[in-house]
BAKOLNU-556898 format. One record per residue: residue in one letter; y, x, z of N, C-alpha, C in turn. Coordinates in steps of 0.001 Angstrom, whole numbers, padded with zeros to 6 digits, always signed. Example, Ala and Ser with C-alpha at 12.3 -4.5 7.8 and 13.67 -1.06 7.14 Angstrom:
! residues 2
A-005690+013190+007800-004500+012300+007800-003300+013200+007800;S-002250+012850+007080-001060+013670+007140+000030+012900+007870;
***
This chain:
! residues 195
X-001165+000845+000000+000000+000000+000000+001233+000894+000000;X+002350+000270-000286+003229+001410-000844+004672-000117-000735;X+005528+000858+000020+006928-000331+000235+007967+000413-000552;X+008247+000357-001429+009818+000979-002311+010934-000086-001821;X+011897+000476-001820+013351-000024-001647+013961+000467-003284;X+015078-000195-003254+015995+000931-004675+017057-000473-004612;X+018148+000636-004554+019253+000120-004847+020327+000338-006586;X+019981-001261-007131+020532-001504-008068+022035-001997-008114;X+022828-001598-009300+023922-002732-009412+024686-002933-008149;X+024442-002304-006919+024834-003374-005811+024241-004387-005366;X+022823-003962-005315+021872-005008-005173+021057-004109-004502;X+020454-004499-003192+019352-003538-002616+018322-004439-003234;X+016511-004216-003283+015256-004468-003363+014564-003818-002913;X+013637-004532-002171+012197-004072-001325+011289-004874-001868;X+010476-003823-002229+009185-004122-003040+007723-003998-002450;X+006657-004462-002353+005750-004344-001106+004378-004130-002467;X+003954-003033-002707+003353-003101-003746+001523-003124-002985;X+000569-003702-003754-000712-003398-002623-001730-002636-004483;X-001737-001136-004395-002190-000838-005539-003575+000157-005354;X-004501+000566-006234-005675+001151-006231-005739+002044-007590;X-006175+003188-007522-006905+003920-008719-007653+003121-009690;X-007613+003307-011198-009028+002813-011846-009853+003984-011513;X-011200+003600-011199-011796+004333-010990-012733+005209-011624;X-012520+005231-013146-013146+005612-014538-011361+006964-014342;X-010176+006581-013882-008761+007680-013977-009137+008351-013235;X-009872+008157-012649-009488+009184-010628-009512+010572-011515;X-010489+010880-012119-010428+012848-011939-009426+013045-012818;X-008829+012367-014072-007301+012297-014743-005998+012696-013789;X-006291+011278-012837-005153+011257-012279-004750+012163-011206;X-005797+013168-010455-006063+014055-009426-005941+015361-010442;X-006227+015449-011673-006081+016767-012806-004633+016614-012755;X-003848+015300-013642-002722+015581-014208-001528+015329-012633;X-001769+014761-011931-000555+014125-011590-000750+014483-009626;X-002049+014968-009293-002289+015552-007990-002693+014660-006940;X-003233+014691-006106-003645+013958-004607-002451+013021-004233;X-001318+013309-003930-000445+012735-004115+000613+011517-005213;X-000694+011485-006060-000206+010169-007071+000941+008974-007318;X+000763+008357-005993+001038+007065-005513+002967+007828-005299;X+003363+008756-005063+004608+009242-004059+005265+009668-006047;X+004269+010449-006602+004939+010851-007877+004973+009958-008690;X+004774+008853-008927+004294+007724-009776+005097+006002-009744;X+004649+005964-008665+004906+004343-008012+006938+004209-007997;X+007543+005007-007236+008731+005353-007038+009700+005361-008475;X+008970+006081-009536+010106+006150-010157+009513+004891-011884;X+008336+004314-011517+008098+003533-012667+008689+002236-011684;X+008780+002118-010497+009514+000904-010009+011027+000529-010478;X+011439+002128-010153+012981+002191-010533+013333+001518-011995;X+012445+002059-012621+012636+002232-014359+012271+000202-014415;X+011289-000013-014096+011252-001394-014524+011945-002427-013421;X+012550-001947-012518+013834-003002-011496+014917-003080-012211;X+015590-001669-013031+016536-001561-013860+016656-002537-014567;X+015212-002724-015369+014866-003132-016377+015116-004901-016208;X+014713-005151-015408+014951-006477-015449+015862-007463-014660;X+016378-005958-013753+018018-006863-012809+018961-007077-014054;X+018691-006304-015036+019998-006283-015974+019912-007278-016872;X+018567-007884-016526+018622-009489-017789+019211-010428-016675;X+019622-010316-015363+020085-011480-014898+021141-010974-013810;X+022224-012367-013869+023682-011792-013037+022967-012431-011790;X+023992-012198-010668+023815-011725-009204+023148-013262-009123;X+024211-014346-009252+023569-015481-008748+022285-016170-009272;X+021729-015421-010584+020458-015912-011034+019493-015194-010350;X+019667-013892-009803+018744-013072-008758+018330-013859-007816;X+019585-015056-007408+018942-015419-005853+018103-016656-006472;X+019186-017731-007070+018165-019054-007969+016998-018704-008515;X+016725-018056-009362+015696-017926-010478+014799-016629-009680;X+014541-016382-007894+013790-015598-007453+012308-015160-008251;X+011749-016104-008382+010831-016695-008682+010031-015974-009692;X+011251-016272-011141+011062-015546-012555+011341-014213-012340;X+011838-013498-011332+012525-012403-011317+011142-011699-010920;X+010697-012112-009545+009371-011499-009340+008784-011526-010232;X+007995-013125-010614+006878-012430-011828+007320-011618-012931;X+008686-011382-013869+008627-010414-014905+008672-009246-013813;X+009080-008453-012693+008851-007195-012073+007307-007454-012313;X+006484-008255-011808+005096-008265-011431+004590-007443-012456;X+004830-008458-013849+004491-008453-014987+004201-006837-015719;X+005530-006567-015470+005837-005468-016081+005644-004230-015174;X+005881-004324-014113+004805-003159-013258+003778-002584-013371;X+003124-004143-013559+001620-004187-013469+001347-003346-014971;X+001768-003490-016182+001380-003072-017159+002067-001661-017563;X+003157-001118-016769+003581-000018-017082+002861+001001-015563;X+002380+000456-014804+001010+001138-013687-000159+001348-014572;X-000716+000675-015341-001804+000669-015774-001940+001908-017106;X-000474+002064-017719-000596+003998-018185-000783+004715-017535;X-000899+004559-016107-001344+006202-015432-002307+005541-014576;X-003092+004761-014920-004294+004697-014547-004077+003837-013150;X-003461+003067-012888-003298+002655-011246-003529+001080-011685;X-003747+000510-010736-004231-001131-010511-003573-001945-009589;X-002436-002544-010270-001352-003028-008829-001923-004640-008692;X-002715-004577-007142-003229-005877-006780-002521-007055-006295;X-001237-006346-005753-000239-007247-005431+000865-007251-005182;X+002302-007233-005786+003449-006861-005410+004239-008261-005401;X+005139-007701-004290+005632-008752-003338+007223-008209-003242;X+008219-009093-003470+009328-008699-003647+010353-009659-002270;X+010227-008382-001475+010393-008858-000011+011547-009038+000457;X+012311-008343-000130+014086-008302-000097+015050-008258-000952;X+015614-009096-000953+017059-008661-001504+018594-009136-001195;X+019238-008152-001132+020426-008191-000249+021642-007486-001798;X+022706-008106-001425+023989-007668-002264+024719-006694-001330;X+025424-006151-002901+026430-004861-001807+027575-005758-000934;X+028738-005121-000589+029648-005033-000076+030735-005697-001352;X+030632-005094-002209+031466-005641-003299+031106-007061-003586;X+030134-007288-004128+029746-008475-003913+029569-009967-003558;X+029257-009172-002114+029355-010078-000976+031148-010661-000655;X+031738-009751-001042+033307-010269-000756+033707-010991-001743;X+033464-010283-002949+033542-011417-004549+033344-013192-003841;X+031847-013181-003555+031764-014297-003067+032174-015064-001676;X+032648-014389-001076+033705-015051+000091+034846-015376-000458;X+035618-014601-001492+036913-014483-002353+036703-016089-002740;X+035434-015807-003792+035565-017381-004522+035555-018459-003519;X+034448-018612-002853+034565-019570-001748+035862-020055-001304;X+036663-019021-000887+038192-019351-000161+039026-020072-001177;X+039099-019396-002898+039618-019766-003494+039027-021309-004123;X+037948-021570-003948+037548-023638-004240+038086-024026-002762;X+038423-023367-001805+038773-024761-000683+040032-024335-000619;X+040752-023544-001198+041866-023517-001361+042663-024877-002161;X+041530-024617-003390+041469-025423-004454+041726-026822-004445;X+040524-027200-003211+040046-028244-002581+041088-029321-001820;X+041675-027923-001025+043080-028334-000214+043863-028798-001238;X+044694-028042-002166+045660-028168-002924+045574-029565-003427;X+044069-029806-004058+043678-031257-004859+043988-032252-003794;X+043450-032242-002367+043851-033598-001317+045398-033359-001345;X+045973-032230-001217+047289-032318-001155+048008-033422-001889;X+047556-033086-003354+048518-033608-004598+048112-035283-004232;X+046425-035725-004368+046322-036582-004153+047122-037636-002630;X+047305-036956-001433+047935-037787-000631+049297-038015-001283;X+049775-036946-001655+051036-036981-002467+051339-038248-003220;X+050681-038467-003730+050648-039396-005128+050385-040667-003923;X+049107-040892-003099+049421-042244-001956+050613-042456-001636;X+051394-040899-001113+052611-041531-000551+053726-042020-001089;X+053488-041431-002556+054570-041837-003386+054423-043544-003828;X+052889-043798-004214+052560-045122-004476+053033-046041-003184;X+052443-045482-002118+053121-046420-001136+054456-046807-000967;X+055670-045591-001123+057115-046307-001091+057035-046592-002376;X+056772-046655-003758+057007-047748-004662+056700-049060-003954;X+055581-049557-003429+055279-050661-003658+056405-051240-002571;X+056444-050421-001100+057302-050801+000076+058765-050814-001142;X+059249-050239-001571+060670-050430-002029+060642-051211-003330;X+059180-051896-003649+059111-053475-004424+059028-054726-003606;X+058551-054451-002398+058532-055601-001769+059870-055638-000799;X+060833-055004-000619+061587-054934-000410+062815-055276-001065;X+062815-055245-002388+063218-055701-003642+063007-056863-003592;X+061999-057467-003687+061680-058916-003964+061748-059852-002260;X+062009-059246-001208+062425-059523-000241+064165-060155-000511;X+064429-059246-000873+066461-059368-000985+066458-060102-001851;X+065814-060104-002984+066092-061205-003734+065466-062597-003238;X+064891-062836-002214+064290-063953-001794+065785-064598-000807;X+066099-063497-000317+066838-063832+000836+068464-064687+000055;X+068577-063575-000773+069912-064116-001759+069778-065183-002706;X+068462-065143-002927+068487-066906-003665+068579-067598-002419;X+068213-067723-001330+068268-068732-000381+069744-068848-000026;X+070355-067904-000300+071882-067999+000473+072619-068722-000248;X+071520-068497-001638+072839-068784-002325+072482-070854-002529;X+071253-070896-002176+070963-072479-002232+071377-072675-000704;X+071645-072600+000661+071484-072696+001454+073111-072317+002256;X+073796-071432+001516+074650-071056+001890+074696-069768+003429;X+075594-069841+004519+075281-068970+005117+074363-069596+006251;X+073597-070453+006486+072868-071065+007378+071997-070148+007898;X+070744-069725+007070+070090-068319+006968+070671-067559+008387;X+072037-066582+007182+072214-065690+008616+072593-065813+009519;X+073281-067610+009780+073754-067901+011206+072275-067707+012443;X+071672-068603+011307+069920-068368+012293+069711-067025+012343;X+069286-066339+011465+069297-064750+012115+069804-063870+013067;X+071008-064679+013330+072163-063842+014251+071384-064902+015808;X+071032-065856+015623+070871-066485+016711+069550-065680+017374;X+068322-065972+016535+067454-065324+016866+067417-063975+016832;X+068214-063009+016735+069018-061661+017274+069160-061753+018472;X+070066-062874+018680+070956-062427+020265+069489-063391+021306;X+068636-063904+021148+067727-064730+021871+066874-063047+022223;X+066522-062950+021332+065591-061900+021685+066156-060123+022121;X+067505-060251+022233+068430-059347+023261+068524-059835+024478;X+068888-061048+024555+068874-061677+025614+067701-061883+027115;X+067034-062018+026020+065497-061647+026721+064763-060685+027219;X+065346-059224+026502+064901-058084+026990+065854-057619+027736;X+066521-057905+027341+068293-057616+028970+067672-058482+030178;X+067373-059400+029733+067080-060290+031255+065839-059948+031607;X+064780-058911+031323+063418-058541+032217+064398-057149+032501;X+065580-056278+032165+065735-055328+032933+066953-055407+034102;X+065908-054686+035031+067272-054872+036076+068353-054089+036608;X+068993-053336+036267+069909-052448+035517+071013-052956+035100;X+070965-054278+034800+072028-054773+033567+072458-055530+034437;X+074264-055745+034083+075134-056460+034733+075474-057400+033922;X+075911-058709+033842+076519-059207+033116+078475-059111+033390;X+079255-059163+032488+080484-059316+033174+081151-060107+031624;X+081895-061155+032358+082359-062033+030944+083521-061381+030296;X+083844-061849+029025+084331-060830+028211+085845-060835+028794;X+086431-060010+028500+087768-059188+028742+088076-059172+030432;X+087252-059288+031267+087820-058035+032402+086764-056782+032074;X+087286-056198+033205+087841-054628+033315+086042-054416+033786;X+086302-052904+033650+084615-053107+034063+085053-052090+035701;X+086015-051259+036041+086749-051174+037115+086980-052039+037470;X+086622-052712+038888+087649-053544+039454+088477-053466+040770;X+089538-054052+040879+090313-054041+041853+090154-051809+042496;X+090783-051115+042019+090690-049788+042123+092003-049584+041992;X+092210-048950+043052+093691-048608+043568+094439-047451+042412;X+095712-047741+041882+096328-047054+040614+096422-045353+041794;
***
């Protein structure tokens, strides 16, 4: 068994490979390439085919499309192991992590859609509040004109009643406070105070 790491692109990978000799290679592979096989071998045909296939896909299809990513590594491991005689029984693609660059790219964007996000509720309350004083300064409109056709069929009757029910409901809240004096109109609100 044999664990490679390799850092691509800004992309780390850990690879968990579980591999064996053919056993018709062994005295090949112990002639050409030494006891040590697996350390001269495994390491740099990983590199060569991780290259190989981070570069058919951008960062965010690495994480979605995990899946396809393993089996073409599998794929192609498996058949570029099998020129030097090795038998990869199982590789397992155990990690992967983004750089630093990266990783901020995608905090960047993030900030910039709820930025986005904000700006859009912004405009939209905007536009409520604007709809709302249209309609308040239509019904307000069609208020005055209700009031002035009546005056004008009715004469000033209207605002005599208005003025009444004005002073009723002053009257009423003056008289629950107790604070308030009454004093009838034109004396002095001094009284009898020596010049």
């Amino acid at each position: 068994m044999a664990v490679i790491s390799h850092n691509l692109q800004n992309v780390s990978i850990t690879l968990r490979i579980l591999f064996r000799p053919e056993a018709s290679s062994l005295p090949n592979i112990f002639v050409n390439l030494g006891i040590d096989y697996d350390e001269k071998v495994l390491p740099s045909i990983t590199r060569e085919v991780l290259t190989a296939v981070v570069a058919q896909f951008d960062a965010s299809e690495l994480i979605t499309q995990r899946e396809i990513v393993s089996q073409r590594v599998n794929d192609e491991l498996t058949e570029r192991a099998a020129q030097f005689g090795l038998i990869l029984d199982d590789i397992s693609l155990t990690h992967l992590t983004f750089g630093q660059e990266f990783t901020s790219a995608v905090e960047q964007k993030q900030v910039a859609q709820q930025d986005a996000e904000r700006a859009r509720y912004l405009v939209e309350k905007a536009e409520q509040v604007k709809q709302a004083a249209v309609i308040t300064a239509e019904g307000d409109s069609l208020g005055a004109k209700l009031i002035a056709s009546s005056l004008a069929g009715a004469g000033e009757g209207l605002i005599e009643l208005r003025k009444v029910e004005a002073a009723e409901d002053i009257a009423s809240q003056l008289s629950k406070s107790r604070n308030v004096v009454y004093l009838p109109s034109g004396q002095q609100t001094l009284l009898a105070l020596p010049n």
